[in-house]
LOMI-198271 format. One record per residue (C-alpha): residue in one letter; x, y, z; residue number from 1. Coordinates in pm, whole numbers. Each point is the difference from the previous one (the first is absolute). Layout:
<site><aa>a</aa><x>X</x><y>Y</y><z>Z</z><i>NUM</i></site>
...
//
This chain:
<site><aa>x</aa><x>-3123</x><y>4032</y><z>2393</z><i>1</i></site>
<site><aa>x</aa><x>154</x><y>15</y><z>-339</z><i>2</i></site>
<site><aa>x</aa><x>-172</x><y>-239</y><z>-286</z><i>3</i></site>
<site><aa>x</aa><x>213</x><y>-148</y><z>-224</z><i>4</i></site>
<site><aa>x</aa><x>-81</x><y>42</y><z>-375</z><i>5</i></site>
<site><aa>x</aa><x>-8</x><y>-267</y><z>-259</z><i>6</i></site>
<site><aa>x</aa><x>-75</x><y>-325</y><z>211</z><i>7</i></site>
<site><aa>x</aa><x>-294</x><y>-136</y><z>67</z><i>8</i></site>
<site><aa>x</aa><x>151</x><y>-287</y><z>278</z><i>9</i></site>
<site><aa>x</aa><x>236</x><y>51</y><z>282</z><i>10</i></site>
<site><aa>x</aa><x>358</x><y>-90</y><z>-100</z><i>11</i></site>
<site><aa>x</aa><x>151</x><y>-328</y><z>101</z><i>12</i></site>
<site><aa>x</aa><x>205</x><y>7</y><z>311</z><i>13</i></site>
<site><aa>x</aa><x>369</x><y>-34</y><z>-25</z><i>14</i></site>
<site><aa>x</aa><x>201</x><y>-291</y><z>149</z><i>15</i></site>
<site><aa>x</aa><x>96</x><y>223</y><z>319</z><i>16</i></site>
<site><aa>x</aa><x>-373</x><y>92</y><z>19</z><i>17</i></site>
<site><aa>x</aa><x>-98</x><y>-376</y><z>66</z><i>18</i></site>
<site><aa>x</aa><x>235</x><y>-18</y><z>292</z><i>19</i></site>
<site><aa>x</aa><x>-26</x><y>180</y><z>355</z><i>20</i></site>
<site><aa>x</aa><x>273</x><y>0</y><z>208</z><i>21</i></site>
<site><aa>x</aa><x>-32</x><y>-286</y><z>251</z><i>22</i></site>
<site><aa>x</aa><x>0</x><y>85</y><z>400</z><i>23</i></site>
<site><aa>x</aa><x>254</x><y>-260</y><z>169</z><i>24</i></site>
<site><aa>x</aa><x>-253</x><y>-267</y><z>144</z><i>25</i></site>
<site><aa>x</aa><x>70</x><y>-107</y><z>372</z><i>26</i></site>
<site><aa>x</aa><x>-44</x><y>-318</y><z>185</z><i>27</i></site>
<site><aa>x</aa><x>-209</x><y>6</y><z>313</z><i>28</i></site>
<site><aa>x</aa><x>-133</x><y>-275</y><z>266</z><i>29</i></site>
<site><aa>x</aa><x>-176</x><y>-286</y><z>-194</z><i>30</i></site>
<site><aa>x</aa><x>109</x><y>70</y><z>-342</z><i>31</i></site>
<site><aa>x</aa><x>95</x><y>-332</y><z>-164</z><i>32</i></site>
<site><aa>x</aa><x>357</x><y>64</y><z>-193</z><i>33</i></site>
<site><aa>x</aa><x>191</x><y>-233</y><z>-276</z><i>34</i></site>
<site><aa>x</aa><x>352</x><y>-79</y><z>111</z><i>35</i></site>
<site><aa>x</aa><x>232</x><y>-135</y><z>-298</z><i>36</i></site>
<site><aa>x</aa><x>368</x><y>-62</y><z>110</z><i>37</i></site>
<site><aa>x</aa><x>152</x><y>-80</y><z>-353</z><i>38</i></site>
<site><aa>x</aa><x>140</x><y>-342</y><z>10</z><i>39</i></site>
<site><aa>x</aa><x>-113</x><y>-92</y><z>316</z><i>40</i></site>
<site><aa>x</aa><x>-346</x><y>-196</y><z>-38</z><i>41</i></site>
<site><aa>x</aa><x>8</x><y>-80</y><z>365</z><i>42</i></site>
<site><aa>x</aa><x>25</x><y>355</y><z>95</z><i>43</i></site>
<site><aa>x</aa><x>-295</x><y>125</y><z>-263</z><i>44</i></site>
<site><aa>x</aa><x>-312</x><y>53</y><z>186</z><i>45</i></site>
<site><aa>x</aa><x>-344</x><y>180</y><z>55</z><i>46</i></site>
<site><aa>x</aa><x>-31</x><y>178</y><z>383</z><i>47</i></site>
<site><aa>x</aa><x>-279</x><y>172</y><z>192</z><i>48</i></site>
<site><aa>x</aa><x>201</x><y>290</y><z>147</z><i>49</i></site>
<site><aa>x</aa><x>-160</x><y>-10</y><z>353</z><i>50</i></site>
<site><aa>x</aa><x>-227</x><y>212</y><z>231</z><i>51</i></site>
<site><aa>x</aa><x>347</x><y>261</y><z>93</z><i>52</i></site>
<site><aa>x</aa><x>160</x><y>-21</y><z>-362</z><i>53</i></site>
<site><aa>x</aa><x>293</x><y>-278</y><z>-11</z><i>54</i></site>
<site><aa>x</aa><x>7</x><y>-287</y><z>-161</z><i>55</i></site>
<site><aa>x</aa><x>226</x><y>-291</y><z>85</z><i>56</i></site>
<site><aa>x</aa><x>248</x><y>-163</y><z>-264</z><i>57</i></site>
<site><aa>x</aa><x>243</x><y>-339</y><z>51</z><i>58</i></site>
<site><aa>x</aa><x>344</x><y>151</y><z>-10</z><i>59</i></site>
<site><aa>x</aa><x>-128</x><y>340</y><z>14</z><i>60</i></site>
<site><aa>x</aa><x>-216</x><y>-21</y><z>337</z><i>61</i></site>
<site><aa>x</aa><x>-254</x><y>283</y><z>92</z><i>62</i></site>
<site><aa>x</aa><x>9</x><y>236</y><z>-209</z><i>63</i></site>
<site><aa>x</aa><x>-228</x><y>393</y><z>20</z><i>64</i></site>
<site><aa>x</aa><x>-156</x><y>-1</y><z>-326</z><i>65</i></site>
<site><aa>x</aa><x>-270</x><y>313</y><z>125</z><i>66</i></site>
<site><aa>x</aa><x>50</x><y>290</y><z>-179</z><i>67</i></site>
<site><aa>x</aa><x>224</x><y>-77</y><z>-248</z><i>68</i></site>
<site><aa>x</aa><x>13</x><y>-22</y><z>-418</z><i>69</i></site>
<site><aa>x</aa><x>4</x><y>-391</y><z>-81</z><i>70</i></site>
<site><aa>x</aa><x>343</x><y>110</y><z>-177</z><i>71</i></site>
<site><aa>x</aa><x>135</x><y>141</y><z>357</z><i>72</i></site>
<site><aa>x</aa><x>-124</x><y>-356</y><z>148</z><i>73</i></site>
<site><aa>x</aa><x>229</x><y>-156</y><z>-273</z><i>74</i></site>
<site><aa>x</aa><x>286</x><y>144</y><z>87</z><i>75</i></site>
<site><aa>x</aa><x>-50</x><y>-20</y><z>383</z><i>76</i></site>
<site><aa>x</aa><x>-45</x><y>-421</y><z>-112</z><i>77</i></site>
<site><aa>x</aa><x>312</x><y>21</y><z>-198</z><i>78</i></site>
<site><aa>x</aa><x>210</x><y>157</y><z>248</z><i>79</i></site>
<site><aa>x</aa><x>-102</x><y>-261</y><z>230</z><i>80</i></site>
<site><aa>x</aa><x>98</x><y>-303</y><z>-262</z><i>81</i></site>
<site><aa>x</aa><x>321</x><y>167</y><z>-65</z><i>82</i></site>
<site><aa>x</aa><x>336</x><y>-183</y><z>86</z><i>83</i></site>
<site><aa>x</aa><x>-143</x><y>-166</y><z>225</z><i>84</i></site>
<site><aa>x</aa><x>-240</x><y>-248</y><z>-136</z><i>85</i></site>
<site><aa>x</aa><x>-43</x><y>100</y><z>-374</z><i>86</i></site>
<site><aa>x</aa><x>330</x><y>130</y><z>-222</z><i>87</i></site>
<site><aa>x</aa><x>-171</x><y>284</y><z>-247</z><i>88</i></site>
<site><aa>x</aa><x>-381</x><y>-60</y><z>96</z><i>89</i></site>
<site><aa>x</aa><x>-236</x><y>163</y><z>-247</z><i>90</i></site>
<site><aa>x</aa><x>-327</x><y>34</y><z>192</z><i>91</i></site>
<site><aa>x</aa><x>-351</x><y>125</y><z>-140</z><i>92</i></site>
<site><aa>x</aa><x>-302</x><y>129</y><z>230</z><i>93</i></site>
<site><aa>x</aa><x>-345</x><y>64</y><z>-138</z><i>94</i></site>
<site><aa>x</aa><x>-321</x><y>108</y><z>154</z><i>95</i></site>
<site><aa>x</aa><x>-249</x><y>-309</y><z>-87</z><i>96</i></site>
<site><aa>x</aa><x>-327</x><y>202</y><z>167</z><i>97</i></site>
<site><aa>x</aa><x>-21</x><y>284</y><z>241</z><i>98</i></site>
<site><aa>x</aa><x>-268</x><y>73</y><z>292</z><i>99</i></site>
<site><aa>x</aa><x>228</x><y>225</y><z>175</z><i>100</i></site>
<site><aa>x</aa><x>7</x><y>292</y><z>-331</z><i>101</i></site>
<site><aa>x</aa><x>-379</x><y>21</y><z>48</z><i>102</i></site>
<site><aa>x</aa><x>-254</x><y>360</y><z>6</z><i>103</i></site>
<site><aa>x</aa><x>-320</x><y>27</y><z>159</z><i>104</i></site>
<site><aa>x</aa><x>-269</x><y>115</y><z>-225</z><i>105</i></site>
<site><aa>x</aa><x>-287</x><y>110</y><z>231</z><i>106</i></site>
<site><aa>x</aa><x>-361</x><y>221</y><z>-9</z><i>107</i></site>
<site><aa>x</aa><x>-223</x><y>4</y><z>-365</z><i>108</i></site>
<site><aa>x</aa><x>203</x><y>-196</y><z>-205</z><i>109</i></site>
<site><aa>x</aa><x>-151</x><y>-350</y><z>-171</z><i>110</i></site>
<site><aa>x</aa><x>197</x><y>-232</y><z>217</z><i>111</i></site>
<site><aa>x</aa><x>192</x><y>151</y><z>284</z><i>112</i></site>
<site><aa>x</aa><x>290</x><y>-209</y><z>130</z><i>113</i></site>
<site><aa>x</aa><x>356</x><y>-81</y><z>12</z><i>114</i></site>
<site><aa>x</aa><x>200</x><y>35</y><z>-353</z><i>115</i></site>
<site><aa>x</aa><x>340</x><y>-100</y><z>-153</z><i>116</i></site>
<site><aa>x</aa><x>218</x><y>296</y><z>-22</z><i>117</i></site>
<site><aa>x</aa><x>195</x><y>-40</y><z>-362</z><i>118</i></site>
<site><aa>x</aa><x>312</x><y>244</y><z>-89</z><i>119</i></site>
<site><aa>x</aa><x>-217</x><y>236</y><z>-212</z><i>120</i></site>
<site><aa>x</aa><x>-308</x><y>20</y><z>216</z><i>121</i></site>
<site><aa>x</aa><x>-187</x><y>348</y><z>-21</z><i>122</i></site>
<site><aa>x</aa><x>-311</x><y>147</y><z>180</z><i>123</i></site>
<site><aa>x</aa><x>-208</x><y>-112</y><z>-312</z><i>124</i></site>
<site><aa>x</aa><x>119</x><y>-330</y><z>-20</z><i>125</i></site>
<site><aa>x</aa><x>-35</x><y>-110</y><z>355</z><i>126</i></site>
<site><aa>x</aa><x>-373</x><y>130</y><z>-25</z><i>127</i></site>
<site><aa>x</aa><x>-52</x><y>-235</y><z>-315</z><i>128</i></site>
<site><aa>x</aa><x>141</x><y>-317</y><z>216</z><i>129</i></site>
<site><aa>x</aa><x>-289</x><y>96</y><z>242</z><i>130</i></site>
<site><aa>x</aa><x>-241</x><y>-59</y><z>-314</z><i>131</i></site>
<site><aa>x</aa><x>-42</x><y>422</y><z>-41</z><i>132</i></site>
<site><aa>x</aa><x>-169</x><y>216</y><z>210</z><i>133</i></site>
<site><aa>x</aa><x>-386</x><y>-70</y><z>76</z><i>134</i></site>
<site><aa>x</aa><x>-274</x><y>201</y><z>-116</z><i>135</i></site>
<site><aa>x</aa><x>-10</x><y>265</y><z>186</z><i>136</i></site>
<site><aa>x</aa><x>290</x><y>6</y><z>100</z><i>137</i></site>
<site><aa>x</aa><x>178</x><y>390</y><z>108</z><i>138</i></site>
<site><aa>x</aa><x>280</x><y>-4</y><z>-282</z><i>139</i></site>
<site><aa>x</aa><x>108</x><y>326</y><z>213</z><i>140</i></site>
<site><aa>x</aa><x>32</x><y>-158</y><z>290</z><i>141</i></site>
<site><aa>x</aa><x>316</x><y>-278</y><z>-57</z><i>142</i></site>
<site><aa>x</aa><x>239</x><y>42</y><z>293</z><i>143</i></site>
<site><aa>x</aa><x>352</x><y>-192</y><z>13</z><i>144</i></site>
<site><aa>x</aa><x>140</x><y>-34</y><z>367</z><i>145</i></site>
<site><aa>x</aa><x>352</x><y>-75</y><z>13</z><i>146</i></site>
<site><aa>x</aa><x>296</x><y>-25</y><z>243</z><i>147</i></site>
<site><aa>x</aa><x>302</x><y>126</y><z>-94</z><i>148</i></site>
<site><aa>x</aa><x>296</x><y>2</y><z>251</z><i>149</i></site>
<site><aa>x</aa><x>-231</x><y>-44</y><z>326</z><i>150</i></site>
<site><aa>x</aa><x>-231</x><y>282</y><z>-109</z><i>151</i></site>
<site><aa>x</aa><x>-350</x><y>-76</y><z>-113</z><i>152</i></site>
<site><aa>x</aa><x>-146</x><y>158</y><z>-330</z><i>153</i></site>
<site><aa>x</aa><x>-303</x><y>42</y><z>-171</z><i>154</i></site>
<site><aa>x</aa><x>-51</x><y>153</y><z>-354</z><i>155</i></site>
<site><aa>x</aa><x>-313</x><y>122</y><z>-152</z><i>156</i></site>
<site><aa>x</aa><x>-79</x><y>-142</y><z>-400</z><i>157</i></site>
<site><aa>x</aa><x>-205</x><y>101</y><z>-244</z><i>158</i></site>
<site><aa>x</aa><x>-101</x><y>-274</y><z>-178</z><i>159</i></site>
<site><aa>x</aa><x>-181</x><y>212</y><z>-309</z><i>160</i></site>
<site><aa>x</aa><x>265</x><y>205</y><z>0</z><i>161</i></site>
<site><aa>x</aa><x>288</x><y>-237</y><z>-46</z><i>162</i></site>
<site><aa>x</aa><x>-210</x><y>-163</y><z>-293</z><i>163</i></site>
<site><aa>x</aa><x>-28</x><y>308</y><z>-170</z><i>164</i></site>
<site><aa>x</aa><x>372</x><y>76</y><z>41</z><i>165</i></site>
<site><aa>x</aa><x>-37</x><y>307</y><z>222</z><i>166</i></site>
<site><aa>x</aa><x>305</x><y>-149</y><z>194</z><i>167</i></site>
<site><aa>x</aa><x>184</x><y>-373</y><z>40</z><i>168</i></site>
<site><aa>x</aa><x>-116</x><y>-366</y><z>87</z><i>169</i></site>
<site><aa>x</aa><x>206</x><y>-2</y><z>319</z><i>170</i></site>
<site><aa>x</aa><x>200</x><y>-281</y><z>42</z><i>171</i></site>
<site><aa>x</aa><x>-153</x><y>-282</y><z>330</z><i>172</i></site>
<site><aa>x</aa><x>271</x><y>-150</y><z>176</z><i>173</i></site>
<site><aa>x</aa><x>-37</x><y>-321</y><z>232</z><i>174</i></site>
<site><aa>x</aa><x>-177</x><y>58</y><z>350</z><i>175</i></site>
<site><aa>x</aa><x>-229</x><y>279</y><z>-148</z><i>176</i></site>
<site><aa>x</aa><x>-314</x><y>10</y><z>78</z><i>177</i></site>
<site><aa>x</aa><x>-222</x><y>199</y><z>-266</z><i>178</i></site>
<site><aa>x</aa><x>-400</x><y>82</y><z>123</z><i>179</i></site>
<site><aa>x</aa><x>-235</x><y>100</y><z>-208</z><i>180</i></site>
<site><aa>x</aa><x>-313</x><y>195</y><z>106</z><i>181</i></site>
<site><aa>x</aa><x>-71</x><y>199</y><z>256</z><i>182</i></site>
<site><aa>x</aa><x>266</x><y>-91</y><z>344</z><i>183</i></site>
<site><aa>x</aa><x>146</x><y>113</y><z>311</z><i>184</i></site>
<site><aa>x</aa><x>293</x><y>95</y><z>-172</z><i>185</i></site>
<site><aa>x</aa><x>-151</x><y>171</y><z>-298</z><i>186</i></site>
<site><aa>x</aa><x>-200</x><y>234</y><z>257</z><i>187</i></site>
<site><aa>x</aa><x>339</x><y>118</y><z>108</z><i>188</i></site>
<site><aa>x</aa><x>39</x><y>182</y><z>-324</z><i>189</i></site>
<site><aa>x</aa><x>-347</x><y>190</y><z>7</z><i>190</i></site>
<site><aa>x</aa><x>97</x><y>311</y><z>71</z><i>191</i></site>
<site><aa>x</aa><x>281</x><y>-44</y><z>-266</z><i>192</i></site>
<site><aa>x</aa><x>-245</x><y>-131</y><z>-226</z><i>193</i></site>
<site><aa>x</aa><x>-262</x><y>320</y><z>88</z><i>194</i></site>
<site><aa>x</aa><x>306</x><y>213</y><z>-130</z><i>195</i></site>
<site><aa>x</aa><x>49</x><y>-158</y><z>-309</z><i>196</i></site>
<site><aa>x</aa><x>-326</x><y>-242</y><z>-103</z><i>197</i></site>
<site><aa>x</aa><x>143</x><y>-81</y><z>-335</z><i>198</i></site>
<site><aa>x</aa><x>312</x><y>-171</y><z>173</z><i>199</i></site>
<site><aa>x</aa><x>198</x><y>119</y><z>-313</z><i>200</i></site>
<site><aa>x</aa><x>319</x><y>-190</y><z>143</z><i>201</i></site>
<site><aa>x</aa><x>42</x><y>-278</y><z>313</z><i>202</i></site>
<site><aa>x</aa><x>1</x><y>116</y><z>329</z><i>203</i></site>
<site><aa>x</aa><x>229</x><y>-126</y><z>235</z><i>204</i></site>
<site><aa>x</aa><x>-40</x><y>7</y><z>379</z><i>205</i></site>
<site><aa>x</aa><x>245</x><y>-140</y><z>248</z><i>206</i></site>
<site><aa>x</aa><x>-244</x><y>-164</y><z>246</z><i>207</i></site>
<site><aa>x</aa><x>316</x><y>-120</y><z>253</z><i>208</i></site>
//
């Protein structure tokens, strides 16, 4: 730690400070989305995207919206329009509200439950949408289980430690699922944990 001299308050963040850089936000089943086709009122509309992922447009017809940036929907849209029905159509997809971008907070945390996922969510942030952790709550104990190309994964967080800057706020992704408190999975790190009771860094375990 190095203290600066001469200041008594912490120094005003700069302009690129203020801004993280955004994660590209999907569209999954049930999340309502703005269609604006410039021009064409009668072609403007809010849609459910369905239970597998499409939505269904006049002109357009059924359309796989799952998985993809609403600026990738856009263009599939306009592609679609082109020639065909609409000369030069300049079409505009936003995400109106999400419940498929959603992690599961879980275990000794104020209110557990299901949570928006935004573009800059961290470890820390999703625990203060649960309303913090309860009172006696294991701050060594956070685990993160996460899927990652068909395997399953589980990392072990130090909640103390993170606050105190002994290593990074990791980043929480949609379909996490974060417990707090003793778990099944965090007993799969105790002989880890016997090794190393300070949990100086995450451990990482591929359960799958």
């Amino acid at each position: 730690m190095t203290v600066v001299e001469d200041t008594a308050t912490l120094p005003a963040p700069t302009r690129q400070d203020l801004t993280a850089a955004d994660r590209p936000a999907l569209i999954g089943p049930l999340d309502t989305i703005q269609v604006d086709v410039f021009n064409v009122p009668d072609l403007s509309r809010e849609i459910q995207v369905d239970a597998s992922g499409r939505i269904a447009m006049p002109l357009v017809g059924t359309v796989d919206a799952r998985g993809r940036t609403a600026g990738e929907l856009a263009q599939m849209i306009q592609a679609s329009l082109r020639g065909r029905y609409v000369r030069n159509p300049e079409v505009t997809v936003n995400i109106k509200s999400s419940v498929s971008q959603v992690v599961t907070i879980d275990g000794q945390v104020v209110e557990p439950g299901l949570y928006p996922v935004t573009n800059q969510m961290t470890l820390l942030r999703a625990l203060a949408s649960a309303k913090g952790l309860s009172e006696f709550a294991r701050q060594e104990d956070v685990v993160i289980l996460r899927t990652v190309e068909g395997r399953k994964l589980a990392g072990l967080y130090n909640i103390a430690a993170i606050r105190r800057g002994a290593y990074d706020d990791p980043p929480i992704y949609a379909n996490d699922v974060v417990v707090v408190g003793d778990s099944p999975q965090r007993r799969l790190f105790r002989d880890f944990v016997s090794l190393a009771p300070l949990l100086a860094a995450p451990l990482i375990a591929v359960l799958q």
